[in-house]
C-alpha positions in Angstrom: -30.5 5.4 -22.8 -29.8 4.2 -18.7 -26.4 5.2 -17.9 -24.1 2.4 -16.8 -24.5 1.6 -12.9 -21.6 -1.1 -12.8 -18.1 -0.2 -11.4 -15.3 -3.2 -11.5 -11.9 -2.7 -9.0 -9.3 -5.0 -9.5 -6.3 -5.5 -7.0 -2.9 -7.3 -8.2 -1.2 -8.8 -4.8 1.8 -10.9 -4.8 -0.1 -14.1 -4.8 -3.9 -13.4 -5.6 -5.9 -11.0 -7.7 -8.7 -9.9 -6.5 -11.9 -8.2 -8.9 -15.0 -7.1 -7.6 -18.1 -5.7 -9.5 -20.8 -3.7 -7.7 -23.7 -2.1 -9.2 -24.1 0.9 -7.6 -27.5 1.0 -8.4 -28.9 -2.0 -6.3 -26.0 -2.0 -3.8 -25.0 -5.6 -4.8 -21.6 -7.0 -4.6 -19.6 -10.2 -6.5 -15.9 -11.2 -5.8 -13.3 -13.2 -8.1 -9.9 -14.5 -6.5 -7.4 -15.9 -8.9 -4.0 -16.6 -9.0 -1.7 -13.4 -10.2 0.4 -14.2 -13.1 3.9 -12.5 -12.3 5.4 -12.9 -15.5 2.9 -10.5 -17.2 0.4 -9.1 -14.0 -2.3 -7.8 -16.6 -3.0 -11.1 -17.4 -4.5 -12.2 -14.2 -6.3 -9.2 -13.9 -8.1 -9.2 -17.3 -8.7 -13.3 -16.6 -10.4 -12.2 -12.9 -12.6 -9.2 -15.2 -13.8 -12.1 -17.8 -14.8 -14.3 -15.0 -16.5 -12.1 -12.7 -18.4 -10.4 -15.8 -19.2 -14.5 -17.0 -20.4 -15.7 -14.1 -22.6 -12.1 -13.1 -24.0 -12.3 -16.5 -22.8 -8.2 -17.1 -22.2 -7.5 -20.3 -18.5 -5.2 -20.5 -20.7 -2.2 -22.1 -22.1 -1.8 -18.5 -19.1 -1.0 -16.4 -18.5 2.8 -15.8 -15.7 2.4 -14.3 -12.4 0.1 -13.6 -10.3 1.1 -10.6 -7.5 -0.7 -10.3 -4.9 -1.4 -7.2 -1.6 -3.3 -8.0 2.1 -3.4 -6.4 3.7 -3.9 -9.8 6.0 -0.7 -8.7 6.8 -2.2 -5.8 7.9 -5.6 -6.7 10.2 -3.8 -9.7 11.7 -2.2 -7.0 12.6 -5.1 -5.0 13.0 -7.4 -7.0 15.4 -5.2 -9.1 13.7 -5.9 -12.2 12.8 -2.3 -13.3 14.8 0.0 -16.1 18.6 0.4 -17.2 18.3 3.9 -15.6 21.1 6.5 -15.5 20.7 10.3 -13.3 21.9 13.6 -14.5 23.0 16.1 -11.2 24.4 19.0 -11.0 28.1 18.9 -11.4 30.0 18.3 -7.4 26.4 16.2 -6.7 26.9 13.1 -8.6 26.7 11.2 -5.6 23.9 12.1 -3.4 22.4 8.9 -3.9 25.2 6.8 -2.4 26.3 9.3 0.3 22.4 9.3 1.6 22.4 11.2 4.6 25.7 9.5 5.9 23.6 7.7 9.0 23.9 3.7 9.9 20.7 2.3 10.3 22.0 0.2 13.0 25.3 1.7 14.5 26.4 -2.0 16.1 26.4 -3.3 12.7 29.8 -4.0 11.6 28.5 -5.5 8.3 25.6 -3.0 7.3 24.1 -3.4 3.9 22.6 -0.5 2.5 20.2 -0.6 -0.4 22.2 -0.9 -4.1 21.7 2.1 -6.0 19.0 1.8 -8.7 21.7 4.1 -11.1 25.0 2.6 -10.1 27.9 5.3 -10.7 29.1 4.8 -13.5 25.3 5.6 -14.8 25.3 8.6 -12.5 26.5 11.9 -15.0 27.1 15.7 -14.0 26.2 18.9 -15.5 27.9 22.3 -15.1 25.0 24.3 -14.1 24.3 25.9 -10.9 21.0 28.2 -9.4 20.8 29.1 -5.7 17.7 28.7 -3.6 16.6 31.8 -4.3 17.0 31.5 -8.1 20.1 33.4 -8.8 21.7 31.7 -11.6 25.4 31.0 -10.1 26.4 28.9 -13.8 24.0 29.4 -16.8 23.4 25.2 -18.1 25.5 24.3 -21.3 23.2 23.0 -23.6 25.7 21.4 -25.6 27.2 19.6 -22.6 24.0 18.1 -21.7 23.7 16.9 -25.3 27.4 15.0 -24.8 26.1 13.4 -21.5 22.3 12.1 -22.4 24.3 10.8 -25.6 26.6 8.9 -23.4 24.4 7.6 -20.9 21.9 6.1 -24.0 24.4 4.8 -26.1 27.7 4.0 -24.1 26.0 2.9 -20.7 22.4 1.8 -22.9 20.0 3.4 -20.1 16.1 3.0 -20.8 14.7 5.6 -18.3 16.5 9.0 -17.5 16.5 10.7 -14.1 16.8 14.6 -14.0 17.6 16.1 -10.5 19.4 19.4 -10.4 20.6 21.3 -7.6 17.4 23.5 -6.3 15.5 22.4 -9.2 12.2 21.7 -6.9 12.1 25.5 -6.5 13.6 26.8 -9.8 13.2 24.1 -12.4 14.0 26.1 -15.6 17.6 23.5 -16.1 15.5 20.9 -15.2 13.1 21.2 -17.9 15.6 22.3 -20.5 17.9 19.1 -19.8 14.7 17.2 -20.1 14.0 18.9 -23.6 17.1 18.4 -25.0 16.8 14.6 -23.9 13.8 14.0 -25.5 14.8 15.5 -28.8 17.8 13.6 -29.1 15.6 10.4 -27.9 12.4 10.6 -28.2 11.5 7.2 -27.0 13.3 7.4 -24.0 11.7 7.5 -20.7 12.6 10.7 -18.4 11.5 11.3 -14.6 12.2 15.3 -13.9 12.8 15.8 -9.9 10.6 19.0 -9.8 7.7 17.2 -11.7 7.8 14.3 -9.4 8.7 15.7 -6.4 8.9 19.6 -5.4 10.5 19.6 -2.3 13.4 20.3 -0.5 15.8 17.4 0.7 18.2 16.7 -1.9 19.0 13.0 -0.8 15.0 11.7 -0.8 14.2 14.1 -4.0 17.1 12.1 -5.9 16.4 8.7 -4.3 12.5 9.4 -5.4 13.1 10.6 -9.0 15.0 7.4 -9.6 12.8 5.7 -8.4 10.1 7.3 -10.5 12.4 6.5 -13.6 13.5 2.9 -12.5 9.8 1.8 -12.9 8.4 3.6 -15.3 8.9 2.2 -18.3 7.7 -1.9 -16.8 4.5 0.3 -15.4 3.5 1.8 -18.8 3.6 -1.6 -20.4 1.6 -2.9 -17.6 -1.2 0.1 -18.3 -0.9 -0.4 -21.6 -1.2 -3.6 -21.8 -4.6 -4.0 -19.1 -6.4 -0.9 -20.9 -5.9 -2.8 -24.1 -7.2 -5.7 -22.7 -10.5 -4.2 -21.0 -11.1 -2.9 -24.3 -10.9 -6.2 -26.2 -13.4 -7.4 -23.2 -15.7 -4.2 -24.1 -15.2 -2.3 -21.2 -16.2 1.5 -23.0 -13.1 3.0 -20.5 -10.0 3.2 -19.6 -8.6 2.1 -16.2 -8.2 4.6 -13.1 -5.1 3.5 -10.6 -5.3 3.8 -6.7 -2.5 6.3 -5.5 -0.2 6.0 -2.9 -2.3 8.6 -0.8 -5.3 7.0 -1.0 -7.1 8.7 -4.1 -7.5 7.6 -7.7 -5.9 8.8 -10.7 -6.1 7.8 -14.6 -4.3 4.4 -15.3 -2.5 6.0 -18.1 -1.3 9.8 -16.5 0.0 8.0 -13.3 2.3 5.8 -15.6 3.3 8.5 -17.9 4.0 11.4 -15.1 4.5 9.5 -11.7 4.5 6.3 -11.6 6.5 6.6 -7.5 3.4 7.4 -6.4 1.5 4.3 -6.9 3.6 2.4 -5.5 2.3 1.7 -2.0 -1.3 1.5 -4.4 -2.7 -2.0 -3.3 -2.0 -1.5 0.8 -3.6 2.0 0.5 -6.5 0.2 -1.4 -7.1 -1.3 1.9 -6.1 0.9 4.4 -8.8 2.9 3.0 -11.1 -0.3 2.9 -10.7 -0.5 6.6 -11.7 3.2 7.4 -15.0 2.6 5.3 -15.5 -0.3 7.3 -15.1 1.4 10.9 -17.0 4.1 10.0 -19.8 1.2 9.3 -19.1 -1.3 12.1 -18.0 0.9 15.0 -19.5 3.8 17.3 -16.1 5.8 17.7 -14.2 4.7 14.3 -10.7 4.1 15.8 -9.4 0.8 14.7 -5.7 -1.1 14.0 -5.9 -2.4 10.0 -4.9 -5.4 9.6 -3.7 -6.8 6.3 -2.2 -9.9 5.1 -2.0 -11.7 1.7 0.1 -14.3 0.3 3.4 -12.2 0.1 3.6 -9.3 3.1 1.0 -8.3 6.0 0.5 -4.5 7.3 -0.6 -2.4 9.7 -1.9 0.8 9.2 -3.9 3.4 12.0 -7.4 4.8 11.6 -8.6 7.5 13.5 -11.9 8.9 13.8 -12.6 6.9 10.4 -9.4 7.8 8.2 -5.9 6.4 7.8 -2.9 8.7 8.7 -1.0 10.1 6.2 2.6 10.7 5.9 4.8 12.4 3.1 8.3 10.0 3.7 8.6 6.7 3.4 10.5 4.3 2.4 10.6 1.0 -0.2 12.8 -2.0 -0.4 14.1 -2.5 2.9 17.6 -3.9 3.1 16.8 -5.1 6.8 12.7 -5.4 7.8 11.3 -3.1 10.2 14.7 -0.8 10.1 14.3 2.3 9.6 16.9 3.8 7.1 17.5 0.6 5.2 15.3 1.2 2.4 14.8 3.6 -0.9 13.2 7.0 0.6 10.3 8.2 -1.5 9.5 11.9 -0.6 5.3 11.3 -1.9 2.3 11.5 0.1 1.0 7.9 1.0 -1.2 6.6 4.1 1.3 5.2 6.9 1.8 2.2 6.6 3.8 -0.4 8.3 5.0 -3.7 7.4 4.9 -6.3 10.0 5.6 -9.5 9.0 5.1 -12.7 6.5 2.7 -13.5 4.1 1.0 -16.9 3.5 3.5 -17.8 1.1 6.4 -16.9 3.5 8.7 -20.0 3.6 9.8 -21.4 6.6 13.1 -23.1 7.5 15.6 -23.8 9.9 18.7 -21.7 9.9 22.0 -22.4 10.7 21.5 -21.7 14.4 19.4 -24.8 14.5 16.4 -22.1 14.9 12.9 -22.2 13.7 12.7 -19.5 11.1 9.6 -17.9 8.7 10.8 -15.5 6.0 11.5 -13.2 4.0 12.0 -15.5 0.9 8.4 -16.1 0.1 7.1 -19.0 -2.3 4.5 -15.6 -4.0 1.8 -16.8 -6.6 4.3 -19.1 -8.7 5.3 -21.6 -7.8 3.1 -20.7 -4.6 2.8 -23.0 -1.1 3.4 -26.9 -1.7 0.1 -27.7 -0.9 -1.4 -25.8 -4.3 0.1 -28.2 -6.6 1.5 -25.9 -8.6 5.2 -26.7 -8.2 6.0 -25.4 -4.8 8.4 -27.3 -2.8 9.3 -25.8 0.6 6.7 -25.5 3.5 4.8 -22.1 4.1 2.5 -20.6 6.1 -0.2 -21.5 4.1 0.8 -25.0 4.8 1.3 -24.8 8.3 -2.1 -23.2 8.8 -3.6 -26.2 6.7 -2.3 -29.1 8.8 -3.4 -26.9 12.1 -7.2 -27.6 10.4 -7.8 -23.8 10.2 -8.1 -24.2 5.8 -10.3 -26.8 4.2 -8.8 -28.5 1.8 -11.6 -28.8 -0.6 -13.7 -25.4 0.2 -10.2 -23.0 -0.7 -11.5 -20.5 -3.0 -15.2 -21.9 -2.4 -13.7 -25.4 -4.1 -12.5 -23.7 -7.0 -9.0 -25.0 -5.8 -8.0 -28.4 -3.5 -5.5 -28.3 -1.4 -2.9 -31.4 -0.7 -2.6 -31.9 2.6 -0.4 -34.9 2.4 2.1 -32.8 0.4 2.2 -30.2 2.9 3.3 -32.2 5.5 5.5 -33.8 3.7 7.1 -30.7 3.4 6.6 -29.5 6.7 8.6 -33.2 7.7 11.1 -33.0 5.3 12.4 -29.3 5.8 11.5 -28.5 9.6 9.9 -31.2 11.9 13.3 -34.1 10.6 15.8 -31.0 11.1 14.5 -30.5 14.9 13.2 -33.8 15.6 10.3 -32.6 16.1 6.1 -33.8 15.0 4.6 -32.2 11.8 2.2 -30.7 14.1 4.7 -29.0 16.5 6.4 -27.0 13.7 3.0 -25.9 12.1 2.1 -25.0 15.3 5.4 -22.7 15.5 5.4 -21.8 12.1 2.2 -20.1 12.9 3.0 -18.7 16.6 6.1 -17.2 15.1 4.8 -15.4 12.2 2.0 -14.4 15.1 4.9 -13.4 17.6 6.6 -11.0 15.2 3.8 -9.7 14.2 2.7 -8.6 17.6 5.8 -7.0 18.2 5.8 -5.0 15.5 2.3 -4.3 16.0 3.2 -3.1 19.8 5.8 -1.0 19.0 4.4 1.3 16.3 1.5 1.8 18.5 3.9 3.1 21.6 5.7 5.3 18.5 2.3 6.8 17.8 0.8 7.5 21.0 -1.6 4.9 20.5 -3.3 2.7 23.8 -4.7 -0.5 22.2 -7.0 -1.0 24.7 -8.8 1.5 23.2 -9.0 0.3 19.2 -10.3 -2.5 17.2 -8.8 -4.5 15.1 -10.3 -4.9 11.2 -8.7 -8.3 9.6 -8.4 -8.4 5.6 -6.4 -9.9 3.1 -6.7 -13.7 2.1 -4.6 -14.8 5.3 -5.5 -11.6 7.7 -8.8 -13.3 9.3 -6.8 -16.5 9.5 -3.9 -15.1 12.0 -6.1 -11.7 13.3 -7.5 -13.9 16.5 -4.4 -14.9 17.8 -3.2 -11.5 17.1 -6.0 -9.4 18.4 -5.7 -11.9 21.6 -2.1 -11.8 22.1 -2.1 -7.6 22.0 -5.1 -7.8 24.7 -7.9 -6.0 22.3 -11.3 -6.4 23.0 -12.9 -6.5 19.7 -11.9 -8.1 16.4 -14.1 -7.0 12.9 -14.1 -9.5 9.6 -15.7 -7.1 7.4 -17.8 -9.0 4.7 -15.3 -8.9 2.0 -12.9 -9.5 3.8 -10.4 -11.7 1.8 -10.8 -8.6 -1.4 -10.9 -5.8 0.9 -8.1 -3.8 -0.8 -10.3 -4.2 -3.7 -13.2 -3.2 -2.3 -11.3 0.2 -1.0 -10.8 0.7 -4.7 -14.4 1.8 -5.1 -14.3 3.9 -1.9 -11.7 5.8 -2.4 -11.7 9.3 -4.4 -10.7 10.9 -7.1 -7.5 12.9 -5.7 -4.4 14.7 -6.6 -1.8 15.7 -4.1 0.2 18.8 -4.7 2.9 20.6 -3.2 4.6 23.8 -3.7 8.0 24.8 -2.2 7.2 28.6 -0.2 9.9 29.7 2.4 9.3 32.4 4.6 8.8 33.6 8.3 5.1 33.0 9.2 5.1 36.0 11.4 5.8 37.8 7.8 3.9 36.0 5.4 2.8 37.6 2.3 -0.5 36.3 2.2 -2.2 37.3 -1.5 1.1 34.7 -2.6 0.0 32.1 -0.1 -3.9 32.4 -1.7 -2.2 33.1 -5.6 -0.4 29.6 -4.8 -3.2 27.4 -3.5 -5.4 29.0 -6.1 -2.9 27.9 -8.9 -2.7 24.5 -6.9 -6.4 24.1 -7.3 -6.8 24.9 -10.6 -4.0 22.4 -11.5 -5.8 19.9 -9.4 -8.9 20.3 -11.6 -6.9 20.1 -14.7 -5.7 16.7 -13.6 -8.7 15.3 -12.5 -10.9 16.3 -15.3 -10.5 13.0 -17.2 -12.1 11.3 -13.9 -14.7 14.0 -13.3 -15.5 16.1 -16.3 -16.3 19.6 -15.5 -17.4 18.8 -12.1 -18.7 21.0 -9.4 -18.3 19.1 -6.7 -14.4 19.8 -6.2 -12.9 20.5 -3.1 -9.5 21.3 -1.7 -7.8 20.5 1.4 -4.6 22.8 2.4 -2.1 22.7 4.8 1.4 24.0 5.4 4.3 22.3 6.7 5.9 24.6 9.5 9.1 24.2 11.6 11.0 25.9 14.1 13.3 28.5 12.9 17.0 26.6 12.8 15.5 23.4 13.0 15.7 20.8 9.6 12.5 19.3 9.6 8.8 20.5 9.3 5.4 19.4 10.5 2.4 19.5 8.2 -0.7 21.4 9.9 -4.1 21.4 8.2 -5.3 25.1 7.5 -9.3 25.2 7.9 -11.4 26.2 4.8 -12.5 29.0 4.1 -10.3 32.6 3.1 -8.6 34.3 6.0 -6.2 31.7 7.5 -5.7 32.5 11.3 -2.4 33.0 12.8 -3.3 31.6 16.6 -5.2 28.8 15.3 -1.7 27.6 13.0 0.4 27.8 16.6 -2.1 26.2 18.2 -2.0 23.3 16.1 1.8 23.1 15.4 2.5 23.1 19.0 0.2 20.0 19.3 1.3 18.1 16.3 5.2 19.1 17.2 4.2 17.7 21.1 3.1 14.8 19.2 5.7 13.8 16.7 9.0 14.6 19.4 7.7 14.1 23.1 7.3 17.8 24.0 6.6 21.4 23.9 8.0 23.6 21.1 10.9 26.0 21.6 9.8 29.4 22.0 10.7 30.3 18.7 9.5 31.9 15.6 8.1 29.7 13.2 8.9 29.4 9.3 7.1 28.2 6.3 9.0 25.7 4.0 6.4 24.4 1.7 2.4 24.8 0.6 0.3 21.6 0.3 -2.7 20.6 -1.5 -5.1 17.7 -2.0 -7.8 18.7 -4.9 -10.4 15.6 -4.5 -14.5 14.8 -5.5 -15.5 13.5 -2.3 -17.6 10.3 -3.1 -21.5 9.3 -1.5 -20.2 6.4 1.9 -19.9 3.1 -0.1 -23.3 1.1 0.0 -23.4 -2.5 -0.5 -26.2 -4.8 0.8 -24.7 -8.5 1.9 -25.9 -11.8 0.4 -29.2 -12.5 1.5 -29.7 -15.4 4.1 -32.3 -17.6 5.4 -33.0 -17.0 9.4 -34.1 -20.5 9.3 -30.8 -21.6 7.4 -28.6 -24.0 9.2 -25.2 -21.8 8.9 -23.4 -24.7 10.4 -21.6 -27.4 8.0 -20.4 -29.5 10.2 -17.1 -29.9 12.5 -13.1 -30.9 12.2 -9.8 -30.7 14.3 -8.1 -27.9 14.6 -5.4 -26.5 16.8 -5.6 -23.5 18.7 -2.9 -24.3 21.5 0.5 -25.9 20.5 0.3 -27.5 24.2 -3.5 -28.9 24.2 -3.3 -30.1 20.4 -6.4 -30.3 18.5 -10.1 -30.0 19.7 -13.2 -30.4 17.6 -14.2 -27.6 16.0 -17.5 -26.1 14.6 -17.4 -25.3 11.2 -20.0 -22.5 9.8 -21.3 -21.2 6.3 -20.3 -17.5 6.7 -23.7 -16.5 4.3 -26.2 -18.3 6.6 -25.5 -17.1 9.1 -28.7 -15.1 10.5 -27.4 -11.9 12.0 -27.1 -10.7 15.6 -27.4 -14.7 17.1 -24.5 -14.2 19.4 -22.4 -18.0 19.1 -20.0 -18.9 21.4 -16.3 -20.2 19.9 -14.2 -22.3 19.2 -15.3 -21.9 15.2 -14.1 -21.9 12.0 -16.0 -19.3 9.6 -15.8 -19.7 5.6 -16.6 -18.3 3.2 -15.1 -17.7 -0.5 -12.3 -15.7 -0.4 -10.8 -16.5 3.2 -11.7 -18.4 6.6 -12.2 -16.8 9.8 -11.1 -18.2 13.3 -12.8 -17.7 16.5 -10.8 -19.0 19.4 -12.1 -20.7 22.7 -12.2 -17.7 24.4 -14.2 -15.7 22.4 -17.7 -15.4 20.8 -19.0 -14.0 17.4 -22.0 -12.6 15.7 -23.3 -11.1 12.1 -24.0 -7.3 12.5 -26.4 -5.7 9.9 -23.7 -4.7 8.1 -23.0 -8.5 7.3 -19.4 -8.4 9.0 -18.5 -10.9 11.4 -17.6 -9.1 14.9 -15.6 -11.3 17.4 -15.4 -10.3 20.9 -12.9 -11.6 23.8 -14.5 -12.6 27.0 -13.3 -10.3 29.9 
């Protein structure tokens, strides 16, 4: 019997669902958009998987394999819709969560907000138990004690999810794992996140903050599993789903939910982050590019290098105050840097009580969604703005599976904006668009500085249902020669799905001078890492032999607070020089200059156990050379001071590649529209993505 050569990813966005099916086999791709359903998430994605498998004529039995990419975690987190959750500490540490690390985000601030907790105090319980670092136990845990608090915190303060974080307990977690015990046997329904399970490290403040977290969504993510693997098997579908991880790799569906849920929650941005670095290491000579991602709710930014995103192991979720740093939940997980840089297509826009032209945060999302869906929407978005500038056709959105009402959003745009400022329906669509553009761009400019990086020198790759819409202005307005539309492009997170690995990310907590490591210990660590890395990925992989594992260390200056992660190179001795070497040049890159000329220490041990997987192959829809590509022309507005020119309008899948065509055009295809601007032209490569280049 033929094994199975279909794989299905599905990616959950704020507004759209994207599923796409490939059979690996004959390299051929098929896309579904529909509208997410936020009330219950699993339903949009199962109604995407019946339609794609419909229309391809694929019978469920066929599919090997259903990765799957949502921000469910996310949107619990700031939408504060996730668990009752209470925290047990250690007893003088009850407050870590509120205290933070006692810094103001913005110091000029007189009325700073800072995030609410996600266990308010009165949820927050302490424990007379106490280890040092270095395991000494100062006060042994009383068992009976801990039974008197979980009893309290379940049926006085009626918590769903528990969080565990003791004093040291990423280094020493015997308390830990007893409280947790005890909690489980007095409750055994009751969901429990255990700091040195979820995250091993030193830091007290970002080991609490991401253990609650971890317990705040838990229990809403392992309905949402539960509730999409049943559903793929009522389809037929002989597995169960895999979830994209915050890092970039893929886990089981079911283990991410019921061990750590934090670290999917950056899962659909990764999904295209790593999207984009498949796609420069297709489309470009030297793979350095700037990701570009919007959807209906958020856009991002994220950096590839030499064909892979960064990676960073802090970050933060549910800003208080966009773009500041500080003013959200710190996760302590390893997830690809990412930055958030402005609206979405649902973003509303308004005028504020400066008189000012405004576009977010509030965001109209899938339901009721922009005015001009019909679905209920009633204030003006970008998605309407971008309509009446002639960059969306009304009757090809979503290949006319959905019509868009023009008239409606501009009577939107009128009624909320244009009256207000006395101003045409054109001129605020115009600024609606320029603004979201504007912030973008500086956003965009600034990380770059941050990480050493010279724009001239990168490419811009635009995904995400609005990302080629706003990616010319924003590739012109930042001065870059070369914009990429990967073919795809409007379900590229989904498409990263299938490219990314299987991968587990591990960390161990080792302190000790480098100049005096103990060595064996080092190798007796990453050889235990490894061999739980295997464990954990053996329900993705089986027994395979095709594991590898990447180490590093994270090193800092002796007296300093924070560490640096350096790569070690494979293979068993692990040189000395080679570790300075590279420390001194991460170190020179992070802070602006040299080292001190002081020994160095070892804080923690790192680990990512992955089965690298064969560069993603998929041939494009096949076209006619001979095929007119063109469709014909309409107005649309590239300059708020010239107003609207006639535009070209082409068929994205005729069109015959490398036939170099000058702009202005207006590129469709299914799942988003492209713009080309006056001053630029565009051609097919033979990788079926649609490269724009600026003239000079």
């Amino acid at each position: 019997m033929s094994q199975p050569t279909f794989r299905l990813a599905i990616d959950v966005g704020g507004t759209f669902t994207d599923v796409v099916l490939i059979d690996d086999q004959r390299g051929k791709l098929w896309f579904a958009k529909v509208l997410s359903t936020p009330d219950d998430p699993s339903r949009g994605s199962l109604t995407g998987v019946a339609e794609i498998l419909e229309r391809t004529d694929t019978p469920p039995s066929a599919v090997r394999d259903v990765a799957h990419a949502t921000t469910v975690a996310t949107n619990a987190v700031l939408e504060g819709k996730g668990a009752r959750t209470g925290l047990i500490a250690t007893a003088g540490f009850r407050d870590v969560l509120e205290m933070g690390r006692e810094a103001r985000y913005d110091i000029y601030d007189l009325s700073i907000r800072m995030p609410p907790p996600l266990a308010p105090r009165r949820r927050r319980m302490e424990i007379s138990e106490r280890i040092t670092f270095d395991g000494d136990i100062l006060t042994p845990l009383d068992e009976a004690e801990v039974e008197t608090t979980v009893r309290r915190l379940v049926e006085d303060e009626g918590i769903q999810s528990l969080a565990i974080c003791l004093l040291h307990g990423y280094a020493h977690p015997d308390h830990e794992l007893k409280t947790a015990a005890i909690a489980k046997r007095l409750f055994p329904n009751l969901s429990i996140s255990v700091s040195s399970e979820v995250s091993a490290e030193i830091r007290e403040y970002e080991r609490v903050s991401t253990t609650v977290v971890d317990a705040y969504v838990k229990p809403l993510v392992q309905t949402y599993v539960g509730r999409l693997n049943a559903g793929l098997k009522a389809l037929g579908t002989p597995l169960e789903a895999s979830m994209m991880l915050s890092h970039g790799g893929i886990g089981t569906a079911t283990d991410v939910a019921e061990n750590h849920p934090v670290r999917m929650i950056e899962s659909g941005p990764a999904a295209g982050a790593i999207a984009a670095a498949h796609f420069a290491r297709r489309a470009l000579i030297q793979p350095d590019a700037i990701a570009f991602d919007m959807g209906g709710t958020t856009a991002k930014i994220s950096i590839i290098r030499n064909g892979e995103p960064e990676l960073t192991h802090e970050f933060e979720v549910g800003h208080v105050h966009r773009f500041k740093r500080g003013s959200g939940y710190p996760l302590q997980i390893s997830a690809i840097e990412l930055l958030e840089i402005g609206a979405g297509g649902g973003s509303i826009a308004y005028v504020n009580d400066l008189g000012l032209l405004k576009v977010g945060p509030q965001s109209a999302g899938a339901a009721p969604g922009p005015v001009c869906y019909g679905q209920g929407g009633e204030h003006p978005t970008v998605t309407d703005a971008d309509l009446v500038l002639g960059y969306l056709d009304p009757d090809h959105f979503l290949g006319g599976a959905m019509t868009l009402d023009v008239a409606a959003a501009k009577d939107a745009l009128a009624k909320d904006v244009a009256a207000p400022l006395s101003m045409s329906v054109e001129q605020v669509a115009w600024g609606v668009h320029d603004i979201v553009n504007e912030s973008m761009v500086a956003a965009t400019r600034a990380h770059a500085a941050e990480k050493g990086v010279d724009l001239r020198n990168f490419a811009m790759i635009a995904f995400g249902g609005a990302g080629p819409v706003h990616a010319y202005a924003l590739a012109r307005k930042l001065g870059l020669k070369r914009l990429i539309c990967p073919y795809g492009a409007g379900v590229a997170s989904a498409i990263g799905c299938l490219a990314a690995p299987p991968a587990v990310d591990l960390v161990t907590p080792h302190f000790a001078p480098l100049a005096s490591m103990d060595w064996t210990a080092v190798h007796d660590a990453f050889s235990q890492m490894r061999h739980s890395g295997e464990a954990a990925l053996a329900k993705l992989v089986g027994d395979s032999s095709d594991i590898i594992m990447q180490r590093s260390m994270d090193l800092r200056c002796q007296g300093q607070g924070y560490a640096v992660t350096v790569a070690i190179a494979d293979g068993d001795a692990i040189s000395l020089p080679a570790l300075h070497a590279d420390f001194a040049h991460i170190y020179q890159g992070v802070y602006g200059h040299a080292p001190p000329d002081v020994p160095l220490e070892v804080v923690g041990l790192r680990a990512r156990v992955l089965e690298p997987r064969p560069e993603l192959y998929f041939a494009a829809e096949p076209n006619s050379e001979d095929a007119d590509a063109r469709k014909g022309s309409r107005p649309v507005c590239f300059d708020g001071a010239k107003g609207y020119r006639d535009t070209p309008v082409y068929d994205r899948y005729r069109l015959a590649p490398g036939k170099i065509i000058p702009g202005p055009a207006v590129i469709e295809e299914r799942e988003t529209t492209i713009i080309v601007g006056p001053d630029a032209s565009f051609h097919r490569d033979a990788a079926a993505n649609i490269v724009i280049e600026f003239e000079g």
